[in-house]
Every structure is written in structure tokens, then in C-alpha cells.
N, C-alpha and C positions, 0 to 999 in steps of 0.2 A: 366655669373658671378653669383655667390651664393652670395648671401643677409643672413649675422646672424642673425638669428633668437632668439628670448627667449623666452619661455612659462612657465606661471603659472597656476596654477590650484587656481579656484574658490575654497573657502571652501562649505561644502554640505549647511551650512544653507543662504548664497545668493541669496535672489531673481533677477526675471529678470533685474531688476531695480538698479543700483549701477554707481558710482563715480570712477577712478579711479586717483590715486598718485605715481605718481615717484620724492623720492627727495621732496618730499612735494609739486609736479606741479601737477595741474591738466589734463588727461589726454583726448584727444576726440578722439573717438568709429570710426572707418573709419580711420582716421589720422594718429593716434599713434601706436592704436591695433585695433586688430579683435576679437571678441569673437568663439571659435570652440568648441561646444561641452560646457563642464565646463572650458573652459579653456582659458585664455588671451593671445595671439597672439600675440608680438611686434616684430617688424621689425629693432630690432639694439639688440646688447648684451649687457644684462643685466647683473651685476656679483652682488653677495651676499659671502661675506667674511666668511667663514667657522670660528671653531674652530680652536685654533690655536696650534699647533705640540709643542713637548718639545723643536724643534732645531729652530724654534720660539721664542719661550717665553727666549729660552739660548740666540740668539743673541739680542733680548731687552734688557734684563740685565744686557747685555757687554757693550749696547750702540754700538751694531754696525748695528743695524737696529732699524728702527721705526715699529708704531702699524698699519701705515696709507695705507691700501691695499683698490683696486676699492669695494664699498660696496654702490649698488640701494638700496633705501627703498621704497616697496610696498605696499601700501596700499589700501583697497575697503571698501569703504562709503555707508552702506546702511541701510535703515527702514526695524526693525524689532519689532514689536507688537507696533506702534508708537513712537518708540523710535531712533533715530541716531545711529547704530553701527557701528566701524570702525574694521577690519581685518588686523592688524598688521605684517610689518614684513615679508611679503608672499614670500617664495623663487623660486626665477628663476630654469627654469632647458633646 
């Protein structure tokens, strides 16, 4: 059986050392994900809602659909020059 996977990519300035968020959870290393590389390993499908198409935005308007599509919010927590940075937003692929 195939397991969905989802990967994101670390930004370049990351150190080893970070936090991660889904949904505003906090996420544990082993558990949740795996680190490969630069890059975050989760073991279930992550979706990130795209921009939305004209035939979109037409059927909002009509009222014959809503805005409310599956959308993870990712986020990585980490010190940088002793500061708290957080990475926003980080898209699945």
C-alpha cells in the first residue's frame, strides 16, 4: 500500500535547529516528519489552496460555491542572530 506523502522545502536561512507547525500544532521530528536533506517529510497529505481561477471567483459571486477549500498552514520556528523567526505559509508539494 502507498502512504501520501507531503514535502516541503526548508527555506535556505534554517538552521539545524527549528520547531515545526501545522494548523498552528506543534509538530515532533520522528513522529510527524522526517527531515531529508532540506526538506520536511510528512507521512499524510498536506494541501495548500492555490490562487483562485476566474471560474472560481464566478461561482462565489453567484453564490453557488464557497471560499472554503482543504488549506495546511506551515510554519518553522527558529533563532536567528538571537532572535525568534518564524517561516510562514511554507507550501506542500
Amino acid at each position: 500500500m502507498n502512504v501520501p506523502e507531503s514535502r516541503v522545502d526548508l527555506p535556505p536561512d534554517v538552521p539545524e535547529e527549528f520547531e515545526v507547525f501545522v494548523n498552528g500544532v506543534r509538530q515532533e521530528p520522528g513522529r510527524d516528519y522526517r527531515v531529508q536533506a532540506r526538506t520536511l517529510v510528512f507521512a499524510r497529505q498536506l494541501h495548500h489552496e492555490g490562487k483562485l481561477g476566474a471560474g472560481r471567483w464566478a461561482s462565489i459571486f453567484l453564490g453557488v460555491a464557497g471560499t472554503y477549500r482543504k488549506h495546511d498552514s506551515i510554519d518553522v520556528v527558529y533563532e536567528r542572530g538571537g532572535r525568534k523567526t518564524v517561516a510562514t505559509n511554507l507550501k506542500p508539494f
